[in-house]
VEXDO-646610 format. One line per 5 residues: number of its first residue (from 0); for each residue z, y, x of C-alpha. Coordinates in steps of 0.02 Angstrom, whole numbers, plus 32768, in hexadecimal, padded with zeros to 4 digits. Example, Ala and Ser with C-alpha at 12.3 -4.5 7.8 and 13.67 -1.06 7.14 Angstrom:
// VEXDO-646610
0) 8186,7F1F,8267  8165,7FCB,82AC
This chain:
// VEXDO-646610
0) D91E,903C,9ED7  D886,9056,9F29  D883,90FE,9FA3  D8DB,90DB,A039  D928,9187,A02F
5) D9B8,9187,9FE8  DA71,91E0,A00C  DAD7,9190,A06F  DB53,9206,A0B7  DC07,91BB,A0E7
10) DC5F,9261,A09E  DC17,9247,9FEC  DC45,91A4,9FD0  DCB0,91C2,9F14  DCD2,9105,9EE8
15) DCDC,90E5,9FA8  DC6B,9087,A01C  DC77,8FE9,9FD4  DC1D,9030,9F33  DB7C,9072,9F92
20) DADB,903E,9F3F  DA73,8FC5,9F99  D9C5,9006,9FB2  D930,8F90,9F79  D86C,8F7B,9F9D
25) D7FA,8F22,9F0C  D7CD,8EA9,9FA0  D801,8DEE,9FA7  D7D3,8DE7,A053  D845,8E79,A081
30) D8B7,8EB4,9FF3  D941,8F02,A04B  D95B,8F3C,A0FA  D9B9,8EAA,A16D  D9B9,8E47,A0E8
35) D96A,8DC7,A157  D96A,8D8F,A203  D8DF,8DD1,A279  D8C9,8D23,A2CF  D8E2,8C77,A286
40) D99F,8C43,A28C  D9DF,8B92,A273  DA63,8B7F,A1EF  DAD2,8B36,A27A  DABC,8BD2,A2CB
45) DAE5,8C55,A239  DB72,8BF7,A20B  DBB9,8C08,A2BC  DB8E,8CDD,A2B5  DBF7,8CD9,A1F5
50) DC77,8C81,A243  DCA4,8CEB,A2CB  DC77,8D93,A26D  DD02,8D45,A1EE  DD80,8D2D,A26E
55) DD52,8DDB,A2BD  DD65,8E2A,A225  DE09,8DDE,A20A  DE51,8E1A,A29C  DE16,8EC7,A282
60) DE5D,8EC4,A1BC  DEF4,8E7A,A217  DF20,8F1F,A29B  DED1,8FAA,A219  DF0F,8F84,A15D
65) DED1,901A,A11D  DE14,9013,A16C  DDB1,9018,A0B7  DD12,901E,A119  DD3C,8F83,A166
70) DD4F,8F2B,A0B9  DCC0,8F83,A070  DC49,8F39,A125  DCA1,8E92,A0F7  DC74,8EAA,A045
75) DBBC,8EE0,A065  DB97,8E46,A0EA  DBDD,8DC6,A05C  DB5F,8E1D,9FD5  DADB,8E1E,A05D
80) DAE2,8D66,A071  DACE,8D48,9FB2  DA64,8DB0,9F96  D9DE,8D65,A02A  D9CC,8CDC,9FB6
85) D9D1,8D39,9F0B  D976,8DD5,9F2F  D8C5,8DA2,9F76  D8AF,8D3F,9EDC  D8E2,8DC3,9E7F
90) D862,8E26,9EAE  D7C8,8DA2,9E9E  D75A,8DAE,9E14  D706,8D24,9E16  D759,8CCC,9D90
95) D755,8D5A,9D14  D6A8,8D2B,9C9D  D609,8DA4,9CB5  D640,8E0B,9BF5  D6EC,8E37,9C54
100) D694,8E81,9CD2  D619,8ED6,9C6F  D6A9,8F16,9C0A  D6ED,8F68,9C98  D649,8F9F,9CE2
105) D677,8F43,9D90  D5BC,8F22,9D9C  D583,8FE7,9D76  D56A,9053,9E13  D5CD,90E9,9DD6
110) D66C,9086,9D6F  D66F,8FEC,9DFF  D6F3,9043,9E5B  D760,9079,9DDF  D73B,8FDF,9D75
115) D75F,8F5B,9DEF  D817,8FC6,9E1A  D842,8FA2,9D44  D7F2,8F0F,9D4D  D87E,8ECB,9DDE
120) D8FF,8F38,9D66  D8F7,8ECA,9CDF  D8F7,8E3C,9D40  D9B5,8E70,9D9B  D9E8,8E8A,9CFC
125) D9D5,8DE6,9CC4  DA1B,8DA9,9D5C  DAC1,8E10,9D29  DAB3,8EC7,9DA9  DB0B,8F29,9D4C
130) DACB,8FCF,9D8B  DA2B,8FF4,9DBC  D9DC,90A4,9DED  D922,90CE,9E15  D8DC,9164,9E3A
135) D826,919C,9E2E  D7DC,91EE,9EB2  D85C,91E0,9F2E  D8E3,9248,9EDD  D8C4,92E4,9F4B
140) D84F,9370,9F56  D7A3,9304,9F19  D755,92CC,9E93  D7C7,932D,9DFC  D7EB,93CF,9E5C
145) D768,9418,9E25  D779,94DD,9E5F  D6BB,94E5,9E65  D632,9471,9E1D  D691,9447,9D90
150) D605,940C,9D02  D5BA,9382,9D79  D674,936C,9DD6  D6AB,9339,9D29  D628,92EE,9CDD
155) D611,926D,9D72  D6C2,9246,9D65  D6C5,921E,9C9C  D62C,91B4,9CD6  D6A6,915B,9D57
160) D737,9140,9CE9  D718,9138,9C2B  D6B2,9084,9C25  D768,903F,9C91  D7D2,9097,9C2C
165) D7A4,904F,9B7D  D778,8FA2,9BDB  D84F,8FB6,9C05  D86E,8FD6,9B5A  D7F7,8F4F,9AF8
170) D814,8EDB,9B70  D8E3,8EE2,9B6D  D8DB,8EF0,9AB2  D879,8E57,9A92  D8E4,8DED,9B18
175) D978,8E25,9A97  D9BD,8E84,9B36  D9A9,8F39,9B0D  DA59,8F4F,9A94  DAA0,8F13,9B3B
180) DA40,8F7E,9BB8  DA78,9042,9BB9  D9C5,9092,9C15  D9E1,9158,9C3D  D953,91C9,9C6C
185) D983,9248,9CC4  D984,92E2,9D3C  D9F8,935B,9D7F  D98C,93E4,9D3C  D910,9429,9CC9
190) D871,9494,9D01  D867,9560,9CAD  D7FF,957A,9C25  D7B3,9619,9C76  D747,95ED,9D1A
195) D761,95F7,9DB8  D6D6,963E,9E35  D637,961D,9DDD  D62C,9569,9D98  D6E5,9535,9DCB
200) D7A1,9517,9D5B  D84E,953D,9DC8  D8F9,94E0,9DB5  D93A,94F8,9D1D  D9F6,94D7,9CE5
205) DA07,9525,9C33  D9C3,94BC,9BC9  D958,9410,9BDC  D964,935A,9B9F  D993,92C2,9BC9
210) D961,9220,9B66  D9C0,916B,9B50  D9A7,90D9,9B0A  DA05,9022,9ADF  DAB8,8FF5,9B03
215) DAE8,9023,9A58  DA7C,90C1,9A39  DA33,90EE,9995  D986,90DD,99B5  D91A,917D,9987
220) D991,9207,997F  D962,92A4,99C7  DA0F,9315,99EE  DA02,93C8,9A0C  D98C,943E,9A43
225) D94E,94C3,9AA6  D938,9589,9A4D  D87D,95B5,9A3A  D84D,95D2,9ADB  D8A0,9538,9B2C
230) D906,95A2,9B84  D9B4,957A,9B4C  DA1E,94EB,9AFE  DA2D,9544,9A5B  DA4E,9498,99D0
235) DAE5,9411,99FC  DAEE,943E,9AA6  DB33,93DB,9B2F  DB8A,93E5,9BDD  DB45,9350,9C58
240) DC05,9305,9C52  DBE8,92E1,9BA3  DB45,9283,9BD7  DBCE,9230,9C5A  DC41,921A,9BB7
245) DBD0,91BD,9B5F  DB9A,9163,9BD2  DC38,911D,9C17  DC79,9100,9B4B  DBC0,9081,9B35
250) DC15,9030,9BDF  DCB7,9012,9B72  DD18,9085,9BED  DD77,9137,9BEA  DD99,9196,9C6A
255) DE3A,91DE,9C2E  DE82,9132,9C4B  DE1A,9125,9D03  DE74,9144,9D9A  DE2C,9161,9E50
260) DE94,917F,9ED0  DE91,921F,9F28  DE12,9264,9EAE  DE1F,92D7,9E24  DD8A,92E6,9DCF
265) DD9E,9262,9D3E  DE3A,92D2,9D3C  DE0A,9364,9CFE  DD38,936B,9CCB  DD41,92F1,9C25
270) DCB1,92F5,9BBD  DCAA,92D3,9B0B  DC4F,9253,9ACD  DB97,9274,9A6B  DBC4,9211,99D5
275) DB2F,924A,996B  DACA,91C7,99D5  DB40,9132,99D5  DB08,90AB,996F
């Protein structure tokens, strides 16, 4: 939520098309792209355009059986339609009182961005989405990939994204919604303890953290660690699939007992769930 770059490539689709995220703006005006007609349309109208794309549709589904994109376009233009009505709202503030938005630093030049996207986060989830990602910084080569500049590259982001973070936290907690609420900070990669160049850390895949919180976590373990130099996973170490493993056991699911058609993965790479944090 919130960079309008985001992967999208028809070939990497593992759940299938019809389980592609839905990418959203903070911006009741304009949450999501098409989401509303660019000139007024009467409701006479629209209803006319759903009925024929319905009958169209039908008689496509009808010749090709087997089109899952078709069903998954189907699916998305149903979702689209509720979510026109659902979604701007979703995304206005203006009912939330001026200490929630202090909270979340929404009025603060450097945590407004990043506090208005978990801001609109805890607002789906009490509207019941189910899965929500946001990445800071665009989720590419930007604000964390720090390869040079790294003291005031990562100082500027903590500045960005602490104040949000805890608001998340406090704020689900006290609305008795945390227990229910898994929240996973994450990234697909640590940074090397030695530098790189002059003032700068490269990718690092040997030992780094990740933190979670709610959904049935004990609250203020710390699990495993790094050796001295924070160069390798040297305590209770873990493999990401038992981060998956974990995750998917707080979700009340297993993957042994998961089956996708014509994929293997859940197959073969099981991970063992982290028990040391389960409440």
């Amino acid at each position: 939520m919130g960079n309008r770059e985001y992967w999208n490539r028809q070939d990497g689709h593992y759940l299938g098309p019809a389980h592609d995220a839905v990418p959203l703006r903070v911006d009741p005006a304009n949450p999501l792209d098409f989401g509303s007609p660019q000139r007024p349309v009467s409701a006479a109208a629209r209803g006319l355009g759903v009925d024929l794309i319905a009958k169209l549709n039908g008689i496509r589904a009808a010749e090709y059986p087997e089109d899952e994109a078709l069903d998954a376009r189907i699916a998305a233009y149903e979702l689209a339609f509720r979510m026109q009505r659902s979604i701007p709202e979703a995304m206005d503030f203006k009912d939330e009182t001026a200490e929630v938005r202090s909270l979340y630093g929404v009025d603060t030049p450097h945590s407004r961005a990043f506090g208005s996207q978990l801001l609109a986060a805890r607002r789906l989830v009490e509207r019941g989405v189910r899965f929500i990602q946001i990445q800071h910084g665009g989720g590419g080569a930007g604000a964390w990939d720090a390869h040079g500049g790294l003291k005031t590259n990562h100082a500027n982001n903590a500045l960005a994204v602490d104040q949000p973070i805890a608001a998340l936290l406090e704020d689900l907690d006290r609305r008795g919604m945390l227990d229910e609420t898994l929240i996973v900070f994450a990234t697909e990669f640590g940074r090397t303890p030695g530098s790189q160049g002059s003032d700068g850390r490269d990718h690092h895949i040997y030992g780094f953290s990740v933190w979670m919180a709610g959904g049935g976590l004990k609250r203020g373990v710390v699990h495993g660690a790094t050796d001295e130099i924070g160069f390798h996973a040297a305590e209770d170490r873990h493999y990401v699939t038992d981060i998956h493993a974990t995750i998917m056991n707080q979700l009340g699911l297993d993957s042994r007992k998961l089956e996708i058609p014509g994929r293997k993965r859940l197959d073969i790479d099981h991970g063992h769930v982290i028990r040391d944090i389960v409440a």
